[in-house]
N, C-alpha and C positions, 0 to 999 in steps of 0.2 A: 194320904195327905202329906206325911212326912216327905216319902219319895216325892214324890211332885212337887214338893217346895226345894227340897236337892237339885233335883234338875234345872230348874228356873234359876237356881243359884245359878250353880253350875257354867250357866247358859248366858247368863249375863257378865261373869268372870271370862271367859271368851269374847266375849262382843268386844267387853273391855281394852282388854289382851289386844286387841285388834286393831284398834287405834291408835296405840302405842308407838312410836319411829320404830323404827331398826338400830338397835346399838352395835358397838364394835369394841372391842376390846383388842390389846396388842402386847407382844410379847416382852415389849421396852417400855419402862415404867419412865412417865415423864420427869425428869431430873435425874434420872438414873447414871451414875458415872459407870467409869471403867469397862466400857461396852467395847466387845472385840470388835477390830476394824473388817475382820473376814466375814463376819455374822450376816443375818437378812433381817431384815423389819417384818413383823408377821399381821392382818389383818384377821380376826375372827367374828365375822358379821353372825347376828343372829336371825336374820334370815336371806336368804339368797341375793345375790347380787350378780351383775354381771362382769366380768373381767374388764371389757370397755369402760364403764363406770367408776368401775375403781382405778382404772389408767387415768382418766379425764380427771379426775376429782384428787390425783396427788399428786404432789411437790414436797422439794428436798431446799433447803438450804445449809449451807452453800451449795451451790448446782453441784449435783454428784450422777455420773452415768450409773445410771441399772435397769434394770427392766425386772416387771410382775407379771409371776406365776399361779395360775392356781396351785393350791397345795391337796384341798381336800371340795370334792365339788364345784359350787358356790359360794361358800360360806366361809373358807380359807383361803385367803392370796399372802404372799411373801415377796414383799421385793430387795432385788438382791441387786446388789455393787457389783459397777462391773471388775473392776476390782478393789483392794482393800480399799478402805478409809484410810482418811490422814490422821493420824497418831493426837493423843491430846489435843484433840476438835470437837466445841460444841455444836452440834447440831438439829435442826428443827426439821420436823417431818409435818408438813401437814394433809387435811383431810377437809376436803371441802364438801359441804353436806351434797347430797346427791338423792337419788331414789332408786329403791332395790328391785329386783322384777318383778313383787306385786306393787309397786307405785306408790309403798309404803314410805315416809321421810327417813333416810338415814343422816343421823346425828354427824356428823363432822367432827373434827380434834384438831389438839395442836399438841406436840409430844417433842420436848427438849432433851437430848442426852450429849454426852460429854464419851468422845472413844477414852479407851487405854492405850497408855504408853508402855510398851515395854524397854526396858533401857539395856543399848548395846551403843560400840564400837560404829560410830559411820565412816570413819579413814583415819589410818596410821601414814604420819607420813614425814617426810625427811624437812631438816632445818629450813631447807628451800621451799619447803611446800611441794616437793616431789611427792604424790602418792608412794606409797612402800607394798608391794604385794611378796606374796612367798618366793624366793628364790631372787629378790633386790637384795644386791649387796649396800652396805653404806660403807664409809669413810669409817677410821679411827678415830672418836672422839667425840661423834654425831651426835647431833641435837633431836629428840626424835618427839611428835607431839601425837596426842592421842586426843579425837575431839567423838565424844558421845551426842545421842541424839535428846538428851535430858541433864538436867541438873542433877548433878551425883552427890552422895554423901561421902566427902573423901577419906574419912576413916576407914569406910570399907571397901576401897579400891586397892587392893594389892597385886602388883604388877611386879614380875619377876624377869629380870634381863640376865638370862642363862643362869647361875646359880647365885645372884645378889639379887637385894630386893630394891627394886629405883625409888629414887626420890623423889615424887615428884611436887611439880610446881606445881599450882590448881590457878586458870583463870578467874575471876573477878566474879565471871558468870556461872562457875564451877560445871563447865559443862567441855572445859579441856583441859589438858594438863602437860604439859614437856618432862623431857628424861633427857640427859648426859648419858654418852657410850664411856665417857674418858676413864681410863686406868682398868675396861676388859682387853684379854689377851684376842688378838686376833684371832680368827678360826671361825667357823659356822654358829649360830648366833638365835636362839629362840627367844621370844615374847611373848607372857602369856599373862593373863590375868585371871587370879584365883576365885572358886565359886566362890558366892557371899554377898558380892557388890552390889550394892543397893542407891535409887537416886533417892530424894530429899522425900519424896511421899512413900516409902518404904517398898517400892515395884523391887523386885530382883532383875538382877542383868539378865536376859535373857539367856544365853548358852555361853557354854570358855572361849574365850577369844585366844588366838595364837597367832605370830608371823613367825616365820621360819627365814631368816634373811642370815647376814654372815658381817665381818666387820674386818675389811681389806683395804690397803691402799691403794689408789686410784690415781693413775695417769691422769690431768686432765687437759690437757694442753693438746692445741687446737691440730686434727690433723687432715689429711685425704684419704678418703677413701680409694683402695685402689682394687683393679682389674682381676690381679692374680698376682702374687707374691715378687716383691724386688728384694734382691741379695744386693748388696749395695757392703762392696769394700772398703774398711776403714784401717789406717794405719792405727798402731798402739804403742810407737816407743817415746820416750822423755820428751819429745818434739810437738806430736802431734796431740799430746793431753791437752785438754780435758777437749772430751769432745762433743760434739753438736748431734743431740736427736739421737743417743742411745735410750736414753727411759721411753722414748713411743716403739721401741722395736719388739717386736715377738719373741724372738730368739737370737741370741748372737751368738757367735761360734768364736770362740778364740783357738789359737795353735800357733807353735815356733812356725817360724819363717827366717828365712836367710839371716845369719849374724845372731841370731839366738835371741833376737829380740821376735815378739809375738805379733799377729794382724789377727783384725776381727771379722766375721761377716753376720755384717748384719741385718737381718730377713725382716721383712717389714710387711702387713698387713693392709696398715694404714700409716701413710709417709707424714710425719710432720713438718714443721713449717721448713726448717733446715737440717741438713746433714751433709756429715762429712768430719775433717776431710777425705777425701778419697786416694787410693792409691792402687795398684794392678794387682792381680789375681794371681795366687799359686797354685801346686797340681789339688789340693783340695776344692778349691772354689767351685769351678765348673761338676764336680762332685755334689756339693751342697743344692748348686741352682737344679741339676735333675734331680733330687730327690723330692725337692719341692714345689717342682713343676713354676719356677719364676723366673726373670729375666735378672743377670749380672749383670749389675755397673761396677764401675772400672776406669783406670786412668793409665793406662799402656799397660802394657802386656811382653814379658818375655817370649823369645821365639821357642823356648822348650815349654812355657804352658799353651801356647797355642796350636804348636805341634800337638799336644796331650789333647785338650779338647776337642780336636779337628778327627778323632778314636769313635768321638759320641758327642756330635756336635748339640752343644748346647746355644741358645740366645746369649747373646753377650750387648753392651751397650756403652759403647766406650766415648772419651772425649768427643762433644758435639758443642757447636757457638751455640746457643738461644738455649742453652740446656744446664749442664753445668756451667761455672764462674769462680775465679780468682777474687779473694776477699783481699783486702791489704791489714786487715785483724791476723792476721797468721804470717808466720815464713813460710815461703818458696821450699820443696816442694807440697809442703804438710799444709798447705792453702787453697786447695780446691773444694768446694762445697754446691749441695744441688739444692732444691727447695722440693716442698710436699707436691707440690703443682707441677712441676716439671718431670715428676718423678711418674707421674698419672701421664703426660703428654709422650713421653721417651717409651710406656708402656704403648700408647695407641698406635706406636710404629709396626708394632710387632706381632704376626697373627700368632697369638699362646690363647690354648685356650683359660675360660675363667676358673680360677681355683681358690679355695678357702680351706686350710690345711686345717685340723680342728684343735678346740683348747676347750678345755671345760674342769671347774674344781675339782680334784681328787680326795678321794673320802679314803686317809692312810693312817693305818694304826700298827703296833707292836713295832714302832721306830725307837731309836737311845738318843736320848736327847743332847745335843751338840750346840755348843753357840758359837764355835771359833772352830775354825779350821783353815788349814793352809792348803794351795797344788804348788810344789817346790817348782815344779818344770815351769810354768807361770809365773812364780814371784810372787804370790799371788796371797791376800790374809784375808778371809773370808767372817764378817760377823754379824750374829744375831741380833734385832733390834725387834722386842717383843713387842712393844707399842703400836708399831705397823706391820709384826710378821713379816718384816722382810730384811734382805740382807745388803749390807756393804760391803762396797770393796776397796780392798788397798794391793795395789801393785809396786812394787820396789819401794815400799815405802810410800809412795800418794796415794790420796784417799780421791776415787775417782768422785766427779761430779758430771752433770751435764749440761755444760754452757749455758745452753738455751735456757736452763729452765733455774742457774744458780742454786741449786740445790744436791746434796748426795746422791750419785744413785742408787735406787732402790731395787733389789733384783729377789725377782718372787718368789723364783725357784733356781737351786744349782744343782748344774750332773755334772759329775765330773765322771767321763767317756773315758776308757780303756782298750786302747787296738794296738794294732799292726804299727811299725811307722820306720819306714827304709829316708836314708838318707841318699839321695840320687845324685852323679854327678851329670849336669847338663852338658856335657862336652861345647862346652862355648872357649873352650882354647886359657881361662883363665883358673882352672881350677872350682869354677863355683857349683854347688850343691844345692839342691833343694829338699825337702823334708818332704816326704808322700804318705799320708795315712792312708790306710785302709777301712774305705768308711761303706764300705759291700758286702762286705761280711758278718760280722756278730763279735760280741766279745763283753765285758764283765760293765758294767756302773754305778758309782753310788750316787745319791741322792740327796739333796738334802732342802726342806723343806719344813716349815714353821718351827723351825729350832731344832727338827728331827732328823736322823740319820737312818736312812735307807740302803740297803744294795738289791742289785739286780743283776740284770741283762738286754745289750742292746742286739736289734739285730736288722737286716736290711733283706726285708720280704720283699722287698720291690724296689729295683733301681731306677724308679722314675717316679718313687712316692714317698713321703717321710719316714724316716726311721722307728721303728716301731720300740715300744720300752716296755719290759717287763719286769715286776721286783720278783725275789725270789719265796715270797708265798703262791705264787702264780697268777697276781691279778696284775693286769694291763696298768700303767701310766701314764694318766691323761696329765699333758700338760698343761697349769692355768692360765686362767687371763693374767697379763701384765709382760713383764718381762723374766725370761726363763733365762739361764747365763752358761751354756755346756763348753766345759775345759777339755777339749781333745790334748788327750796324754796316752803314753804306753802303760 
């Protein structure tokens, strides 16, 4: 009797059992915050179901793309994002009753959770609103802002601009913050922010943030892009200062010329608005325009540099109407000027092929630091200005500037070149000479660069390609952007 009333139990706890719905239970507890955004929503039905059913019977608010997997039979489905979730978003999963595949009623839900925020760094970027990524230079002095993806607690934001620690402002919303460059030395430039930082609900920042940017002066003034490099002749004595559109040039070449006063050339990448003025080519010039594969402009020409030329005919580009122009801002003849525009048209005359001669920052160390230096052959007082890393110059006493832009020039980098250098008589019947360096060869340079003094070696691997520079630890000399200023002397 006992047993057989077991049974009957038993038996009726089953029947029971049997009527029962189907429940589900899931792996996110409804109100649940801080739920990863990469995670799945998991369903565990207690008894079978079919994957259709459970497709049909869910929704997501806010609409989120994913799709459901079985995980385990019937009885486990997981539906997964198609990709993350949105960071601190409440969301509602629901589950509309349905029936499992014995036709038993499954229960339905409704399950609210809240993702995590993890707090980081969404853009670093310049006063302008310029994004900043690794290898963006900025100006001296920049404004630089940092905007996170959460409300930060700004005690424990500690931001390090190379070895001081920034100041910074905190928006209203505490969710950005600005930094000042003013009063670092110029040179390469890291930003990082130290472990710890935390926003206002105590998350941690995610991972170290760093840029790796650098803090140099900057041309900004408006120019053309051109084809392949213009040598474009400037005169340089008491007459012709100060002059137009040297701070947009790459490289300028100074050297004596007839009467002991100095001419310049100056190589140009991209032509600005004006330049000049111009004046005619000596035996160096035609030297310069092959090594850099560009076209010479020019305003006449003696018959002994064109006899010279005419050895290893170079492009040359001399007085033309619709081209160069007579300003009445100048004397006669230190009054000839071209424009950036013209400078791009006088190239499309000419079949050269395209070239881009290279310039990229140099990474230089075990240099003696120098802020003043003279070339006597030049006239010439050279000084450091740490603020911008870059240098001025005074020749005969003037402090140059550049017209266009009313300002000192700034020059990025100086070599001062050491060659050959014969003084030639052009047999023109009056005694006159001209000055010939030797720029095919090789021969000794020093350097000088963010306050620092350098020597080397220059040398000419190729007479129809730029000069090659080497210091004397043996590493190569890449010239920077901006303006580079090489003194040829003996």
């Amino acid at each position: 009797m006992v047993v057989l009333v077991v049974v009957i139990g038993m038996g009726a706890f089953l029947a029971y059992e049997n009527t029962l719905p189907t429940t589900v239970a899931t792996n996110v507890k409804s109100g649940q915050r801080d739920v990863p955004t990469d995670g799945n929503f998991v369903f565990n039905f207690s008894r079978s179901v079919s994957i259709e059913a459970v497709r049909s019977a869910f929704s997501i608010t806010p609409a989120t793309d994913g799709s459901i997997s079985a995980v385990t039979g019937q009885s486990t489905y997981a539906w997964t994002p198609n990709k993350p979730l949105q960071e601190l978003t409440s969301y509602s999963v629901n589950l509309r009753a349905t029936s499992d595949t014995s036709r038993h009623h499954v229960n339905g839900g409704q399950w609210t959770f809240t993702t995590l925020i993890i707090p980081r760094v969404l853009a670093i970027t310049a006063g302008n609103g310029s994004p900043l990524k690794d290898g963006t230079e900025i100006d001296p002095g920049s404004t630089m802002k940092l905007t996170f993806n959460d409300t930060m607690e700004p005690v424990t934001i500690k931001v390090s601009v190379g070895t001081q620690i920034a100041a910074l402002k905190w928006a209203a919303d505490y969710k950005s913050a600005t930094f000042v460059t003013a009063g670092l030395p110029s040179g390469p430039l890291t930003v990082q922010i130290a472990p710890g930082g935390r926003d206002q609900t105590g998350h941690l920042v995610a991972a170290a943030f760093s840029l790796k940017t650098g803090v140099y002066w900057h041309d900004h003034e408006h120019t053309v892009s051109l084809r392949y490099p213009a040598l474009i002749q400037i005169p340089n004595d008491e007459f012709a200062r100060d002059q137009n559109g040297l701070q947009a040039a790459d490289i300028v070449y100074e050297y004596l010329a007839e009467g002991g006063i100095t001419r310049l050339t100056a190589i140009y990448q991209n032509a600005p608005d004006v330049i000049g003025p111009m004046r005619s080519a000596p035996f160096i010039s035609p030297k310069l325009a092959r090594h850099y594969k560009g076209l010479l402009f020019q305003s006449g020409e003696s018959q002994a540099t064109r006899n010279r030329a005419a050895s290893d005919p170079t492009p040359q580009f001399f007085d033309q109407v619709g081209f160069q122009y007579r300003t009445g801002s100048r004397d006669a003849p230190d009054n000839l000027l071209i424009n950036g525009d013209r400078v791009l048209a006088a190239e499309e005359l000419f079949n050269i092929s395209g070239y881009v001669f290279p310039k990229a920052r140099p990474a230089l160390s075990g240099g003696t630091a120098i802020n003043s230096f003279t070339v006597d052959e030049h006239y010439s007082v050279y000084s450091y200005d740490a603020a911008t890393g870059t240098y001025t110059k005074t020749e005969e006493g003037h402090p140059y500037q550049d017209v266009s832009l009313h300002q000192p020039l700034r020059i990025e980098m100086l070599i001062q070149l050491h060659t050959r250098e014969q003084l030639l008589d052009v047999g023109d019947g009056h005694g006159a000479h001209i000055h010939d360096f030797d720029m095919d060869t090789n021969g000794r340079i020093e350097v000088f660069y963010k306050g620092q003094h350098y020597t080397g070696n220059w040398a000419s691997t190729d007479s129809h390609g730029p000069l090659a520079f080497t210091l004397d630890n043996g590493n190569p000399l890449t010239l920077p952007p901006g303006l580079v200023w090489i003194d040829v002397t003996q």
